[in-house]
C-alpha positions in Angstrom: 18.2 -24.8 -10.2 21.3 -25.8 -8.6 24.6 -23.4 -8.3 25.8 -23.7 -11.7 22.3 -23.0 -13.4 21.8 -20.2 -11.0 25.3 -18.5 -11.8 24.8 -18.7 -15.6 21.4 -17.4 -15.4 22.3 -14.5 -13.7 25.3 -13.8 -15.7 23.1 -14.4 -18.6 20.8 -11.6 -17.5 24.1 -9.3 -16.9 25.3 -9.8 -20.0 23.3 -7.3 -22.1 23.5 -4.7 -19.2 27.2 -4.8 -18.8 28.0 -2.9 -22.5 25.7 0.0 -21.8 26.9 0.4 -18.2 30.0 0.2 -19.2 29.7 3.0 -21.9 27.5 5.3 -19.3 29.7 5.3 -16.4 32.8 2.7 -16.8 34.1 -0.6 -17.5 34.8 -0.7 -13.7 31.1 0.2 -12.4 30.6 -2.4 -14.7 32.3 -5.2 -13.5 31.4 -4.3 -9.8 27.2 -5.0 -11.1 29.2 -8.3 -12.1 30.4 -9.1 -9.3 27.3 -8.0 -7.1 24.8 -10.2 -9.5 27.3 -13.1 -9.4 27.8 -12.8 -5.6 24.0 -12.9 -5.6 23.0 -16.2 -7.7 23.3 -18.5 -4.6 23.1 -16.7 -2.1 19.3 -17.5 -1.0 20.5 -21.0 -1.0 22.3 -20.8 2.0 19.3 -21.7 3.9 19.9 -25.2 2.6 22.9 -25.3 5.4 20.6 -24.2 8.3 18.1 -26.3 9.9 15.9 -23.8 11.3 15.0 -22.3 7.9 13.2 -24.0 5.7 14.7 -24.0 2.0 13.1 -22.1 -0.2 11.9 -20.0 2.8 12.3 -16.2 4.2 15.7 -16.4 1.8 13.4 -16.9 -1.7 11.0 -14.1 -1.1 10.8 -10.4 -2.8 11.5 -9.3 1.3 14.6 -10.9 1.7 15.5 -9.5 -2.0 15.0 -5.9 -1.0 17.6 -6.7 2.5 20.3 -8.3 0.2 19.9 -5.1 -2.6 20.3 -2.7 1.1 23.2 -4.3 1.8 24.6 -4.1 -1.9 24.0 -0.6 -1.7 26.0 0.1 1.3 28.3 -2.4 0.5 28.8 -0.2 -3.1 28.8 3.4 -0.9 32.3 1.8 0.8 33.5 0.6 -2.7 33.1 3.9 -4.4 34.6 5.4 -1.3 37.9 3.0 -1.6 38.3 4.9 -5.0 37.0 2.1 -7.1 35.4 3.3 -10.3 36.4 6.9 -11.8 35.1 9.1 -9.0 32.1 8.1 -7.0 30.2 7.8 -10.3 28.3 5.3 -8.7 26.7 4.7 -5.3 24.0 3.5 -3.1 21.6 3.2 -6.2 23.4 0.8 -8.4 24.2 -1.6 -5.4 20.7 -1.7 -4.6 19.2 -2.5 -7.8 21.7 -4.6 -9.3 21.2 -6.5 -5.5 18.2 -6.6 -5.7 17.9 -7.9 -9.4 20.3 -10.6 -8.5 18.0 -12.3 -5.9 14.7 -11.8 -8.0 16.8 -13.2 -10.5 17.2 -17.0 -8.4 14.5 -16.2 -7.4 13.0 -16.7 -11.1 15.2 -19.2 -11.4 13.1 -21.7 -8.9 9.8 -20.8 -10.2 10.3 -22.5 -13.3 10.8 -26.2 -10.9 8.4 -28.2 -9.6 9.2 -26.7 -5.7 8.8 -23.1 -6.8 8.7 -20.5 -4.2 6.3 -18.4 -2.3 7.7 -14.9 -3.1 5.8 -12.7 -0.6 5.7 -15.2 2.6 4.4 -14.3 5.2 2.4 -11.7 3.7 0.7 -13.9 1.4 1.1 -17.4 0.6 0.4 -17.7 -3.0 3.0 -20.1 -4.5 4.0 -20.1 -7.6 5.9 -22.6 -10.0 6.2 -23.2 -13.7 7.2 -26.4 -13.3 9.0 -26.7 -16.4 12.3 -29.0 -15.5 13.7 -29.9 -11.8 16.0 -28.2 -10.1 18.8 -31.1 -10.3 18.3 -31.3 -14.3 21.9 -31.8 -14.9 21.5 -30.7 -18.5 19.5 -27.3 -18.1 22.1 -26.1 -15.5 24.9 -26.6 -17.5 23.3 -25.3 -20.5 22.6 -22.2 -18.4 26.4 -21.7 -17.0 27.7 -22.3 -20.5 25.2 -19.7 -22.5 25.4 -17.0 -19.6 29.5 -17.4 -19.3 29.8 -16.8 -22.8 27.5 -14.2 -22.8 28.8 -12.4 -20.0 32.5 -12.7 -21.7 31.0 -11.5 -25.0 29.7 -8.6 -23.4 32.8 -7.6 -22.0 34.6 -7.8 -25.1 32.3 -5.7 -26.3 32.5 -3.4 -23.6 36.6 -3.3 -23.0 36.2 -2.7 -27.4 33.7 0.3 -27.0 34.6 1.8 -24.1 32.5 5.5 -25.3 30.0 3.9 -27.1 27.0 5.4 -26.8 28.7 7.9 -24.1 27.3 11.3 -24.3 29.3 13.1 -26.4 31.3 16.0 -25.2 
């Protein structure tokens, strides 16, 4: 997938998370995971700009997944910290998963091309692919920026709607 596909699919993925962690914590929380799983569509593919990597290398493995959801977690630690959110309902835990999720995400994104990826290199070399469309299918990536855009803003409307639904009660 290229940029645009990778973006949408995350976002897609978001979309039916946003709602419910918008109701369990807050709309804010919930548009930091946004942010952290948007930030995280491309990002492996800034290998593509350094010639000592190859693409589709150490950045496109479940290793290099688990060091971007570290760094999402301490990145959200200093975010709650600011005052973001309603009160350091949030922390470490969210960053790191929602991180995390965001790489595995692309990550799924390229195993369905032709190139797929070898998720746990160097520790094994199995490679997988679906091979169902290429990576520079013009359609598919648009399709997937379009239907995860609108889902993502349809899940916000729901969520900015119902901000206490399904909030404990209390």
């Amino acid at each position: 997938m290229y940029r645009d596909g990778h973006a949408g699919f995350n976002a897609l993925l978001y979309a039916p998370v946003l709602p419910v962690i918008s109701a369990g914590y807050s709309l804010e929380v919930a548009l930091w995971g946004a942010v952290l799983i948007l930030a995280a569509a491309t990002l492996p593919d800034f290998d593509q700009g350094l010639p000592w990597i190859d693409h589709r290398g150490p950045t496109h493995t479940v290793w290099f997944a688990l060091l971007v959801g570290l760094g999402a977690g301490a990145g959200t630690i200093l975010v709650a910290r600011w005052g973001f959110g309603s009160g350091g309902e949030f922390g470490f835990g969210f960053g790191f998963v929602v991180g995390t999720c965001g790489i595995l995400a692309h990550l799924a994104g390229d195993v369905v091309t032709p190139m797929g990826i070898s998720p746990f290199a160097p520790v094994s070399r199995v490679h997988v692919t679906l091979d169902w469309f290429k990576s520079k299918n013009a359609r598919v990536n648009r399709a997937f920026l379009l239907a995860g855009t609108i889902a993502l803003f349809a899940a916000l409307l729901l969520a900015i709607g119902h901000p206490t639904a399904g909030a404990p009660a209390g």
